[in-house]
N, C-alpha and C positions, 0 to 999 in steps of 0.2 A: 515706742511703737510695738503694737500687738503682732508677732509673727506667728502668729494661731488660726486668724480668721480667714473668710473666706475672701475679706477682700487685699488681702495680698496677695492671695491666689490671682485672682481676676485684672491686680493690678502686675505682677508677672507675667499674664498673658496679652494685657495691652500693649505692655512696653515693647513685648516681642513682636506683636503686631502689628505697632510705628515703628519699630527697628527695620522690620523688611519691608514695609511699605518702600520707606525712604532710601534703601542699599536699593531696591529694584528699581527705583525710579531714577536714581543715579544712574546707575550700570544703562538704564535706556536710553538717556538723556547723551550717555557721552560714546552709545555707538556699541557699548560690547552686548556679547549674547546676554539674554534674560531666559533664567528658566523658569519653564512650566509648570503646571501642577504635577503633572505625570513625567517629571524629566525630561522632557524635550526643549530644545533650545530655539531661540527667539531669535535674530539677528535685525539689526534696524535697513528696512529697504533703499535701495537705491533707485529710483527710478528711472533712471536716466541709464540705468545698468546695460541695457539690451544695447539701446544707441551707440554705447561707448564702445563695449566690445564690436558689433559690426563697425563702427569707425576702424578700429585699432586693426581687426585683422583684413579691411580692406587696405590701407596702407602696409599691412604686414607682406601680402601679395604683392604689392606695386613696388617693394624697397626688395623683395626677392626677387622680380622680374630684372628689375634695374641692375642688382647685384649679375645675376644670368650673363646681362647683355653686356658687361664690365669685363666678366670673365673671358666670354668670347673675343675680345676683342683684344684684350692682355693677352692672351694664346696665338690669336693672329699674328701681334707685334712680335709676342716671342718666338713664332715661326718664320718671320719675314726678315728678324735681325741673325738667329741662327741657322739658317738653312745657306749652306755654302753654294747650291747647284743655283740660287739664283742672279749670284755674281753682282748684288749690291754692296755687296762689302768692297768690291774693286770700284763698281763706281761712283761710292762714296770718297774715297781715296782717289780717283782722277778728279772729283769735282774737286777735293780742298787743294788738289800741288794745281789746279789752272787759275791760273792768275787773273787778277780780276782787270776789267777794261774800263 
């Protein structure tokens, strides 16, 4: 093989450009960035992108709400059980020593 002529030349520059043909169209096919001519990066869209996130941060709200109303009500109980001036703790303890009928 002549490595002199011009068509090694041109056969080097084919190979390189089915070489990145084919790394590009991989890299697209399974989702990672593809870059540009000028450096910029490509990412493969989602379309369903918008939908999802309004899904995810209207439940994000309603499991924070939820959380909210969990908490208040844990603080209630823990105000109801520790608070001695309401004298539940005595009528707890009359209710268990009365005997049952």
């Amino acid at each position: 093989m002549d490595f002199h002529g011009a068509d090694f030349i041109l056969a080097i520059i084919g190979m390189s450009t089915v070489g990145w043909i084919v790394t590009t169209w991989i890299r697209a096919r399974h989702g990672y960035p593809v870059e540009g001519e000028w450096g910029g990066t490509t990412t493969k869209a989602d379309p369903h992108a918008d939908r999802k996130f309004e899904l995810l941060s209207n439940e994000n709200q309603r499991l924070n709400g939820q959380v909210d109303r969990l908490q208040e009500r844990i603080s209630t109980l823990e105000r109801i059980v520790t608070d001695e001036s309401l004298g539940l703790t005595r009528e707890i303890e009359q209710l268990r020593l009365k005997p049952a009928n």
